[in-house]
C-alpha positions in Angstrom: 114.5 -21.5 8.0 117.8 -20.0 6.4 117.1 -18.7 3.3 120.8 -18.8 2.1 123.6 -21.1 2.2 127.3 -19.9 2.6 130.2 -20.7 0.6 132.7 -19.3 2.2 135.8 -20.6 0.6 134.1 -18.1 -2.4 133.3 -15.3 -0.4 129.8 -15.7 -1.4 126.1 -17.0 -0.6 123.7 -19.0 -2.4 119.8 -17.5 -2.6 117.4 -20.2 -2.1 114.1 -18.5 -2.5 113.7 -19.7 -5.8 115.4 -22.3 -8.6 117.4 -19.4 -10.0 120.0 -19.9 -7.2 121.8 -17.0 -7.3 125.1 -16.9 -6.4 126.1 -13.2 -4.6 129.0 -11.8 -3.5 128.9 -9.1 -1.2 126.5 -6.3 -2.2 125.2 -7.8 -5.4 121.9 -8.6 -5.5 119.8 -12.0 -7.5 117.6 -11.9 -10.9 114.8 -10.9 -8.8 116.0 -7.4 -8.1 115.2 -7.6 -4.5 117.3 -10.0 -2.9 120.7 -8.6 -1.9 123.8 -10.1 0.2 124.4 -7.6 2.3 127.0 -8.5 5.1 127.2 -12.6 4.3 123.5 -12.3 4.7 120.7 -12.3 2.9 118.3 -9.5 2.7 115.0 -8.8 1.2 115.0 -5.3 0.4 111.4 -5.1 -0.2 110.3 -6.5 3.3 107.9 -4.0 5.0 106.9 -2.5 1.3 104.3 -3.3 -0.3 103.6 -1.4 -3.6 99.9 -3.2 -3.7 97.5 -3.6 -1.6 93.6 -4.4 -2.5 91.3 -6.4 -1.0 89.4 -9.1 -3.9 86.9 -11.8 -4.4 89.0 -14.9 -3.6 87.9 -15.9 -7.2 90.1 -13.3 -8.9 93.2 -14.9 -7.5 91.9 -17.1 -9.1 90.9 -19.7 -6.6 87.6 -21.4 -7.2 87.5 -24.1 -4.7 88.7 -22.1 -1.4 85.8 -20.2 1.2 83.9 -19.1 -2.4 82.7 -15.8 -2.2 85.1 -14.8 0.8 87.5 -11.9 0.1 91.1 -12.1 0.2 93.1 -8.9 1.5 96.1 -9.2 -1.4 99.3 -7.3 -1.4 102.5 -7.7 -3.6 106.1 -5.8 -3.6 108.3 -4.6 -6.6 110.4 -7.4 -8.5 110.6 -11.0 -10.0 112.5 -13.8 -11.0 110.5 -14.3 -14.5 110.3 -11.7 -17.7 107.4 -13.0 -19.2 106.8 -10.5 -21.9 103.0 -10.2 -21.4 102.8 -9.8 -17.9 99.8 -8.1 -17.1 101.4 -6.6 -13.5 105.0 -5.4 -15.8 104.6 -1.8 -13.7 105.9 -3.4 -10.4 107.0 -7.1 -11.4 109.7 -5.8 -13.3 110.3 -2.6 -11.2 113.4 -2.9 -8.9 112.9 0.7 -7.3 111.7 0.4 -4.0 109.7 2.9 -1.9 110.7 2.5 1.5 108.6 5.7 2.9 106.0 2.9 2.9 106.2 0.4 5.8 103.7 -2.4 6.3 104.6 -4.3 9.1 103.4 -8.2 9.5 101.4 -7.7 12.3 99.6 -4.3 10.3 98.9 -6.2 7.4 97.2 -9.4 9.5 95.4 -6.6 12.1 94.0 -4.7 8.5 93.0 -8.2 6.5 91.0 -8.9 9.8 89.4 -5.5 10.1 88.0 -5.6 6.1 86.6 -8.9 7.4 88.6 -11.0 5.2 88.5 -14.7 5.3 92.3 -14.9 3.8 95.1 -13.2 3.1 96.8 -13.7 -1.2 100.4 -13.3 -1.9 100.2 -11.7 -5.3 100.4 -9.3 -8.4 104.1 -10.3 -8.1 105.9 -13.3 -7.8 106.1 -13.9 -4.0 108.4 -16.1 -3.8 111.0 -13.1 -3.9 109.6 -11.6 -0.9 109.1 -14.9 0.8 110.4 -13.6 4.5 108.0 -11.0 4.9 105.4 -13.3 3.6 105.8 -16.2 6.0 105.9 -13.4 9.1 102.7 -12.2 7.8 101.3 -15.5 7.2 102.2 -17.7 10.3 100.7 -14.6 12.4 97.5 -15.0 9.8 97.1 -18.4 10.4 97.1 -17.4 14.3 94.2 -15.7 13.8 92.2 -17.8 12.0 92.8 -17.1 8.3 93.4 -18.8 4.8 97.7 -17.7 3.3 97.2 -17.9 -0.6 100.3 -18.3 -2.3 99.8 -16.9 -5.9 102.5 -18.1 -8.0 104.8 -18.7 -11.1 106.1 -22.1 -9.4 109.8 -21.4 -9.5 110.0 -21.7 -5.3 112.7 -24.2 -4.2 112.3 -27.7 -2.8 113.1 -26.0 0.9 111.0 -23.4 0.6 108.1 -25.4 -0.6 108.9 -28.0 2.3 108.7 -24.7 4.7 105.8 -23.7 3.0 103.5 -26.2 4.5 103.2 -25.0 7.8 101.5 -22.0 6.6 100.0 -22.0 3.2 96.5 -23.7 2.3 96.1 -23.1 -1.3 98.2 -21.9 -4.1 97.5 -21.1 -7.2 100.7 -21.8 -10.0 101.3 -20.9 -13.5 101.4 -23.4 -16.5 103.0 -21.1 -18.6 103.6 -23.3 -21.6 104.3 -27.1 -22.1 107.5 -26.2 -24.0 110.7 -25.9 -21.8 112.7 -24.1 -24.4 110.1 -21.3 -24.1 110.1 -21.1 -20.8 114.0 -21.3 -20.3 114.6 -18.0 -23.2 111.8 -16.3 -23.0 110.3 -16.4 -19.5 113.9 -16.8 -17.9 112.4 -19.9 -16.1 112.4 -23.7 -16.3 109.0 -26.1 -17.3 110.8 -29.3 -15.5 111.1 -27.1 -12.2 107.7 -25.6 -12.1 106.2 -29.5 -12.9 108.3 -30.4 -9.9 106.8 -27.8 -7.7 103.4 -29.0 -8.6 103.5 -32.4 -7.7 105.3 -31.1 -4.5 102.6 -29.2 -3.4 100.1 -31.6 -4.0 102.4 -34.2 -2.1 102.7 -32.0 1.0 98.6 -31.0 1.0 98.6 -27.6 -0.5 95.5 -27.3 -2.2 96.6 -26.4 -6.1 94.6 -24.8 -9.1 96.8 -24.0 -11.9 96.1 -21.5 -14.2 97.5 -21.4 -18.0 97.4 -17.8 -20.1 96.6 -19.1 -23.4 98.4 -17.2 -26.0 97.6 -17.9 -29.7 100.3 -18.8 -31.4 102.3 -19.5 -28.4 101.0 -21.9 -26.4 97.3 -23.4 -27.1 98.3 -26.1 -29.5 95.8 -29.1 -30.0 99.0 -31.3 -28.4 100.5 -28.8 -25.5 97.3 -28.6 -23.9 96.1 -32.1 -24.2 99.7 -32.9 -22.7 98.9 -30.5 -20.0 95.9 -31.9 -18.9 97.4 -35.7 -18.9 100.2 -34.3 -17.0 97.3 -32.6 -14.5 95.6 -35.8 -14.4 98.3 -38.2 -14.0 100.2 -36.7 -11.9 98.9 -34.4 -9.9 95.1 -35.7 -9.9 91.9 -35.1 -12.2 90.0 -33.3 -9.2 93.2 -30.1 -9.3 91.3 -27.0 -10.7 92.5 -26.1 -14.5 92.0 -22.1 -14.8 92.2 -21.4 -18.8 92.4 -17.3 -18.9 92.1 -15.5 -22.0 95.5 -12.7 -23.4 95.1 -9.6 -23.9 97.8 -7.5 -25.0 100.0 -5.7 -22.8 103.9 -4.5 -22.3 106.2 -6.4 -24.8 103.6 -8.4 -27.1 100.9 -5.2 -27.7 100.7 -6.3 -31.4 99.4 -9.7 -30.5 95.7 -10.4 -30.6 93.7 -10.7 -27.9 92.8 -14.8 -27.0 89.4 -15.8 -28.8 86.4 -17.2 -27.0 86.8 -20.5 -29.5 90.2 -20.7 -28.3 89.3 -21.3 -24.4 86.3 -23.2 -25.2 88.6 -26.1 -27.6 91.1 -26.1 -24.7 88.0 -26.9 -22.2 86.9 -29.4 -24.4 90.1 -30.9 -24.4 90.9 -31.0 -21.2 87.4 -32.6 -20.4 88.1 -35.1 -23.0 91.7 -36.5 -20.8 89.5 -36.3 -18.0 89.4 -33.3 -15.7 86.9 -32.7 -13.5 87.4 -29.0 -12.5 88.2 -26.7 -16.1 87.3 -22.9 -15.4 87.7 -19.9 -18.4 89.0 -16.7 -17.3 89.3 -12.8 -18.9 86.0 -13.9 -20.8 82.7 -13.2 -19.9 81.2 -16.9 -18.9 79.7 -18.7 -16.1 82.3 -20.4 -13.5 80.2 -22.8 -12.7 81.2 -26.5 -10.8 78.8 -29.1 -11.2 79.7 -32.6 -9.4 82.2 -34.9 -11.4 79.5 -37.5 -10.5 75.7 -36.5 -11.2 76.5 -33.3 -12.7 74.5 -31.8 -10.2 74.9 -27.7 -10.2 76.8 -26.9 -7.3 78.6 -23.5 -7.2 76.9 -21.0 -10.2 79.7 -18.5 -10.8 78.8 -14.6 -12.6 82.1 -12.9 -13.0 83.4 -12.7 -9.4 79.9 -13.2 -7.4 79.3 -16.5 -6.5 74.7 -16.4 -7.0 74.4 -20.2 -6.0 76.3 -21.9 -3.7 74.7 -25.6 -2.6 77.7 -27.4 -1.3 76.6 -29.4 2.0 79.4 -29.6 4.4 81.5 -30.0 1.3 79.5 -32.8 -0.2 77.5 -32.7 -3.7 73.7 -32.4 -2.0 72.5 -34.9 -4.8 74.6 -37.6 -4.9 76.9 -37.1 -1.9 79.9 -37.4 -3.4 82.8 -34.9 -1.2 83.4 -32.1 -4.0 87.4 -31.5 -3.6 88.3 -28.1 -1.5 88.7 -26.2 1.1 85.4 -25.1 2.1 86.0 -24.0 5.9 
């Protein structure tokens, strides 16, 4: 696809990575730092340099209910379109200085995810949708060879990127940031109505979706924003999409704010369960990830941090009651 439309008449182009839609002239370049017109055309300035490159548990991403206890080789650039003041990734997200003495090239990237035996390859520790060009090429040539493309995400991608997204990505995991749009517009520099319109997007075009909501006290773990969450999860996008609850801890703007409780999670799981979820998992605190069937409660997947120690899916299917467990899970 064209990642930019002209306008000519203005003598400039319109980005359409992401919802931002910045409008450049020649040489300026969009919120995200890394997106410059350059010549009428747009060009990713990070393509080819990656500033992070690790290879992790598929559960960190976090993706439960994708090849569990596979690895994912995961690799972000420098740059974002958000400033979420406790990013826990602020050293690159919101660096714009790019090292070009290091060159990745798609095809090295798919030839070293392959050679760490790596089941999948993530699209993280930045937002991705900034570097989305180098991310397809490395993807579709992924997908060639047999592997999972993990988009890891703040949801701010574009209906046409989204739309081009299908041909290549199997699971994403977005950010629920907050439930309150005025907070995400002037502080985060985003949009709640746009991310909720991703989601249900996805899920429309069969990406598999777990969503993932920092709970900040104070912030964003009202009794009523995360009971409107989960109905929103439920009813619109379906009880069976994966809720990830993950615990703050302090870091770059908001240091004086306390670390998330335990309690905290654990009301916001109980919650959840209460609208109806089937899938609620707590993350940054030590517990069990477990998934038990939605039907017969039966223990299916026993998660200890990042191992997976029990793992009793049949072809998919609860081994009790046979009901098909929702996933990816070849």
């Amino acid at each position: 696809m064209k990642y930019f439309k002209e306008e000519k008449e203005k003598e400039r182009i319109i980005c359409l990575l992401c919802r931002h839609a910045c409008k450049l002239k020649e040489g300026r370049t969009g919120m995200c730092g890394v997106n410059k017109n350059v010549g009428g055309e747009l060009e990713t300035l990070v393509y080819g340099h990656p500033v992070a490159v690790h290879i992790d548990p598929v559960e960190k991403k976090p993706i439960y209910h994708m090849l569990p206890g596979s690895t994912a080789l995961s690799f972000g650039t420098v740059g974002c379109n958000f400033r979420c003041p406790f990013c826990q990734n602020w050293g690159i997200s919101q660096e714009h200085k790019i090292n070009t003495d290091i060159n990745v090239s798609p095809e090295e990237m798919v030839d070293l995810a392959i050679e760490e035996e790596c089941e999948s390859i993530a699209y993280t520790y930045n937002e991705p949708t900034i570097f989305y060009p180098y991310a397809k090429d490395v993807g579709v040539l992924a997908k060639k060879r047999g592997l999972k493309n993990i988009f890891v995400s703040n949801g701010f991608e574009t209906p046409e990127i989204i739309e081009d997204m299908t041909s290549w990505v199997d699971a994403a995991n977005i950010d629920l940031k907050s439930w309150n749009d005025e907070y995400y517009s002037k502080v985060l520099k985003g949009g709640l109505e746009e991310v909720k319109d991703t989601l249900r997007r996805m899920i429309k075009k069969g990406i598999w979706v777990e969503i993932t909501t920092l709970l900040i006290e104070g912030e964003n773990d009202s009794d009523q924003d995360i009971r409107e969450m989960a109905e929103f999860i439920k009813n619109d996008l379906g009880p069976h999409v994966p809720w990830h609850l993950s615990a703050f801890h302090p870091d770059y703007k908001m240091l004086d704010h306390d670390r998330t409780k335990l309690d905290t999670l654990m009301r916001a799981k109980e919650i959840g369960k209460e609208v109806g979820l089937y899938y609620i998992y707590l993350g940054n605190v030590p517990v069990h990830g477990d998934t038990h069937c939605p039907q017969c409660d039966e223990l299916l997947i026993d998660r200890t941090g990042y191992t997976i120690t029990v793992n009793k899916l049949e072809d998919g299917h609860c081994p009790n009651c046979k009901r098909e467990i929702e996933g990816v899970w070849k």
